[in-house]
Every structure is written in C-alpha cells, then in structure tokens.
C-alpha positions in Angstrom: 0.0 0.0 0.0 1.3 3.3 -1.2 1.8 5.8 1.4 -0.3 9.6 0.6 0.5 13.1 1.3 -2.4 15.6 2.1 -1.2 18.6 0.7 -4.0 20.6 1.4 -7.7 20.4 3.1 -10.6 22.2 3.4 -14.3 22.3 4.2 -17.6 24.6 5.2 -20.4 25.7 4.8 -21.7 27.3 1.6 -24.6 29.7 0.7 -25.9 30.3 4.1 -28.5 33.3 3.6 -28.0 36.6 5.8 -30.3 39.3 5.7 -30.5 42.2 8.5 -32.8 45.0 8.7 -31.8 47.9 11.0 -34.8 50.1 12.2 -33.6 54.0 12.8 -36.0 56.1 15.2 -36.9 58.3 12.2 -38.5 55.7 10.6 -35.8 54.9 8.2 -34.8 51.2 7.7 -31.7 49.5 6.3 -31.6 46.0 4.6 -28.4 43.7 4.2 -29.3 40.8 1.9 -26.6 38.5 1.2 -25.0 34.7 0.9 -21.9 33.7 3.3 -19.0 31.0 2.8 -17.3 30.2 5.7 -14.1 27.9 4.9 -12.0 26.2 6.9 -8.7 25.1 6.2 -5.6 24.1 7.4 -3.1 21.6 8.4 -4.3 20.6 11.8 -7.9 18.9 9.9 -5.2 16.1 8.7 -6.1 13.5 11.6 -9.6 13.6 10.4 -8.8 12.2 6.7 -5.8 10.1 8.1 -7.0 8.8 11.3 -10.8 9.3 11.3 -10.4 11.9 14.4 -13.2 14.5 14.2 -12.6 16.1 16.9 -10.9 19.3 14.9 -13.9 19.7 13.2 -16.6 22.2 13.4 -20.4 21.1 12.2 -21.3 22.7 9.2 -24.7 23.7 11.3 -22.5 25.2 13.5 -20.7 27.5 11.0 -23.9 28.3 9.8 -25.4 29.2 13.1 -22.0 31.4 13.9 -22.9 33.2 10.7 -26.4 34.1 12.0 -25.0 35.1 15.5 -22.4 37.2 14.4 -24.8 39.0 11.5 -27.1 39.6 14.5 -25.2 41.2 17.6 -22.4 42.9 15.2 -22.8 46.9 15.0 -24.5 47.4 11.7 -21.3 49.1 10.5 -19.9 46.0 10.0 -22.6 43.8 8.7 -24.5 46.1 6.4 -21.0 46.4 4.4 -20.4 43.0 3.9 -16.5 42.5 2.8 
C-alpha cells in the first residue's frame, strides 16, 4: 500500500443566507441581503482524513449558526458592508 501526502484540506459551509434590517427612530430602515461562505482550512484537519479523528472539526450547522449570531449582535457598521 502506497503511502499519501495531504497537501492541502478544506471544508464549510456554503450559501448560508444573511439578511439584516436595521430600524432608525426616524422611521428609516436599512436592509443587508446577502449569501456567506465560511471555509475552513488548514493543516491541523489532517487526523480527520488520516485517522478518522473528528474532533478538529466544526459542524457545518455550527458555521452556519455562527454566521447568523455574528450577523445579528455585530454593529451594523460592520454587517451592512459586507466584505
């Protein structure tokens, strides 16, 4: 059996919807609508190919549900310019 070499690994979550509406006292509202990618990668994920250890990895619902949080308590600075 032939020995491999992971040169690279990578995984997440695609297209995970984000919309935030920000209500201003004068009435005026704001509306961010847009799709996230959160990707994780690097060489510590290895053991999870190599050795079936998981424990390095984060749920894909879990990315998706740190998308949400963060587009929800950040200042609306930063989420209605998305980068």
């Amino acid at each position: 059996m032939e020995n491999s070499i992971i040169k690279s690994q990578a995984y997440g979550k695609d297209r995970v919807r984000v919309v935030r509406v920000v209500r201003h006292a004068d009435g005026w509202q704001e509306i961010a609508d847009y799709w996230v990618c959160c990707l994780l990668s690097g060489e510590e994920f290895e053991t999870s190919y190599t050795k079936g250890d998981n424990k390095l990895v984060v749920a894909t619902d879990s990315q998706k549900n740190t998308v949400y949080y963060l587009a929800k308590t950040l200042p609306a600075e930063k989420v209605m310019v998305p980068e």
